[in-house]
C-alpha positions in Angstrom: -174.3 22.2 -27.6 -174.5 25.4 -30.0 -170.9 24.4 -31.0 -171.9 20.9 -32.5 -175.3 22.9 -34.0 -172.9 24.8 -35.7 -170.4 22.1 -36.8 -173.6 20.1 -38.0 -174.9 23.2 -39.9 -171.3 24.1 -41.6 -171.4 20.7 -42.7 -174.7 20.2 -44.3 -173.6 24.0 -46.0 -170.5 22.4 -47.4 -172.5 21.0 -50.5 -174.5 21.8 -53.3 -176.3 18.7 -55.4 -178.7 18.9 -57.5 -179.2 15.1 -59.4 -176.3 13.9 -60.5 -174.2 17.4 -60.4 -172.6 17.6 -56.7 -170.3 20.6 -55.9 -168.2 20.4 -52.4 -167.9 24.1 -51.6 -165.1 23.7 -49.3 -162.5 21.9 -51.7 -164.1 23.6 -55.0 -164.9 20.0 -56.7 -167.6 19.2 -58.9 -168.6 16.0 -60.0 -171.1 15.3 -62.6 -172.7 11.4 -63.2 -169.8 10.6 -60.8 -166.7 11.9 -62.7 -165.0 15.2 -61.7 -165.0 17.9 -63.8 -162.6 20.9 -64.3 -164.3 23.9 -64.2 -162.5 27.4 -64.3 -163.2 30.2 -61.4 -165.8 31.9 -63.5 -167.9 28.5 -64.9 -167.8 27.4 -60.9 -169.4 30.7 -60.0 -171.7 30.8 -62.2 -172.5 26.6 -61.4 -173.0 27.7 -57.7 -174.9 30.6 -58.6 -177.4 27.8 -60.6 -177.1 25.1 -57.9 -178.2 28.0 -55.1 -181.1 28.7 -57.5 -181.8 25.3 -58.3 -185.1 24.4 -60.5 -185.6 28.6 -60.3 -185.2 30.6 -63.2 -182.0 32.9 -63.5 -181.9 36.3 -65.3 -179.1 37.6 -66.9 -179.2 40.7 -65.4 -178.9 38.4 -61.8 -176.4 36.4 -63.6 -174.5 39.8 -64.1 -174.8 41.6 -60.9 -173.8 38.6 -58.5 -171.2 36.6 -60.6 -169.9 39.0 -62.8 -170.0 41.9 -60.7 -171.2 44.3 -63.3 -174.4 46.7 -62.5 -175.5 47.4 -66.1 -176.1 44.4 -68.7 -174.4 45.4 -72.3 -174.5 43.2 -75.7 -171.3 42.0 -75.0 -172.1 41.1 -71.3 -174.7 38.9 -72.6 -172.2 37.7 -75.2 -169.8 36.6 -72.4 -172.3 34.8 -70.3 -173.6 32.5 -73.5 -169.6 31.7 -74.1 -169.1 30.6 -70.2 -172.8 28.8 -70.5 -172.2 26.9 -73.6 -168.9 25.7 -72.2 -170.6 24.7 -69.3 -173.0 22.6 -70.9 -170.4 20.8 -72.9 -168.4 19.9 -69.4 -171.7 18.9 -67.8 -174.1 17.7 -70.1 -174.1 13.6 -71.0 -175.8 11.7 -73.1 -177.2 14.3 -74.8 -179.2 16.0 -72.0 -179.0 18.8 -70.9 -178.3 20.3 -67.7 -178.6 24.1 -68.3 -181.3 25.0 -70.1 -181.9 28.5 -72.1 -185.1 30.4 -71.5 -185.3 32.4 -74.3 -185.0 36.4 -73.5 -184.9 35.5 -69.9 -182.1 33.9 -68.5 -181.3 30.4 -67.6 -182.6 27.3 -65.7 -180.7 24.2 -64.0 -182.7 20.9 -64.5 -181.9 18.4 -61.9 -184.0 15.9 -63.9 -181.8 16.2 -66.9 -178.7 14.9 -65.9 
C-alpha cells in the first residue's frame, strides 16, 4: 500500500503548471499555450524556480542563492538575471501578455492569469 502512495505521490510531483505554462520535471519539457518551448539549463531553472513560487513574489537575492548558486548579489549578478528573464519572456509570453512580471527593486512574479 505505501508503495502505490508513493508511486501516486512521485507522479503528481512530476509536474509543474501554472495556466497555460506546464513543465514535466522528469523529461525537462515545457510547453506554453500548447507548443513546446526550448529553454536552456539556466532559463528552465529559473522557470521551475517561478512555477515552485507560483503567484509569490521572487527576490533577486532568492533568485541568486538557489538558481545561480551565488551567496552575495553584485551589479552584474542582477545584470545576468534581467538577460536570462527578458529571454524568458520573449519564449513565453504571447499575444502580448506577459507571463513574468517585474516588481520594481524587488524581484519578480509569475502570473498564471497572464498567459
Amino acid at each position: 500500500m505505501r508503495a502505490l502512495i508513493r508511486r501516486g505521490c512521485a507522479t503528481e510531483a512530476r509536474r509543474l503548471v501554472s495556466g497555460d505554462l506546464d513543465m514535466d520535471l522528469a523529461t525537462r519539457r515545457v510547453r506554453c499555450a500548447g507548443r513546446p518551448v526550448d529553454l536552456t539549463l539556466r532559463e528552465y531553472e529559473i522557470l521551475e524556480y517561478l512555477l515552485r513560487h507560483d503567484g509569490q513574489m521572487v527576490s533577486r537575492d532568492a533568485l541568486a542563492r538557489a538558481v545561480l548558486k551565488e551567496s552575495a548579489r553584485s551589479g552584474t549578478l542582477n545584470n545576468v538575471i534581467d538577460v536570462h528573464m527578458a529571454r524568458l519572456r520573449r519564449k513565453l509570453d504571447v499575444e502580448g501578455g506577459s507571463t513574468i512580471q517585474t516588481v520594481r527593486g524587488v524581484g519578480f512574479v509569475l502570473r498564471d492569469g497572464m498567459l
